[in-house]
Steps between C-alpha positions, in 0.01 A plus 500: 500500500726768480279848320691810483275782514608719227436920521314656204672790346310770353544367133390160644156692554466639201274278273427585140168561363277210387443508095138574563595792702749655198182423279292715670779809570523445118156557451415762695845678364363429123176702649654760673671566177206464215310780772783743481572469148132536430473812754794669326485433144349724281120490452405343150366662249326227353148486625290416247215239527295247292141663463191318456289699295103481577224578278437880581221703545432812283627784800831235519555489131501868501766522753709237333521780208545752735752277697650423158564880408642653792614231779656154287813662476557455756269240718514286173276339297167367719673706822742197525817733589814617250814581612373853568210406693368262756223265403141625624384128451682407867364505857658783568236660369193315574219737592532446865895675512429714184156603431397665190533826684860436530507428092329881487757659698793285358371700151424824632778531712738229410653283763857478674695198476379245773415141395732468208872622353406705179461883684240703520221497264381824398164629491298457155304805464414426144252202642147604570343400788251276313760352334678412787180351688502265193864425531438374854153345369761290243783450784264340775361256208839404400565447885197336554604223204805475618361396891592840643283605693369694828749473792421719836891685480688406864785703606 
């Protein structure tokens, strides 16, 4: 038998990619893309939650009025978030990453922008102390209903 022994040119070498293989680049390109749009677009606003109210205690019902008068506005109704302010029934601020100590300071002091997109919140001097000890008293029930709870913080 007579077999001629052909030479492979470059584009003889060339093979195109299997459909499972442009599957996969399609994937991963889909992912690539959700990441970066989610890394660059604008933070949203809307943060509110669905709150599971408990039956309080006495101190907590007192800092729901407290709560109620000076920090709904903008934490919303039951601390589950407005578009002014972030939600304080979130895991964010379970008492192991934000202990009541950092509620006291976030009212004596106020706080700079760091876990959420609404600014700065500014310090409520019209709050008493004991009034604010309640208002953390109602919080970490609210949390506690809602299966919040404490979390050693990691960094």
């Amino acid at each position: 038998m007579n077999q001629k022994k052909y030479k492979r040119s470059a584009t003889d070498l060339q093979r195109r990619p299997s459909p499972a293989a442009i599957f996969v680049i399609t994937v991963v390109a889909a992912g690539a893309v959700f990441v970066g749009w989610k890394a660059i677009a604008p933070l949203s606003r809307d943060t509110t939650t669905d709150v599971t109210v408990p039956r309080l205690s006495s101190l907590a019902r007192a800092g729901k009025a407290a709560f109620d008068a000076n920090c709904a506005q903008c934490h919303g109704r039951n601390a589950a978030g407005t578009d002014k302010g972030p939600p304080l029934v979130h895991d964010i601020y379970n008492p192991g990453h934000h202990g009541d100590a950092a509620f006291f300071s976030a009212a004596r002091r106020g706080v700079q922008q760091h876990h959420w997109p609404f600014g700065n919140m500014p310090a409520q001097p019209q709050v008493s102390d004991e009034e604010i000890a309640a208002i953390v008293r109602y919080v970490r029930e609210l949390q506690s209903a809602n299966g919040i709870a404490y979390r050693p913080h990691r960094m």
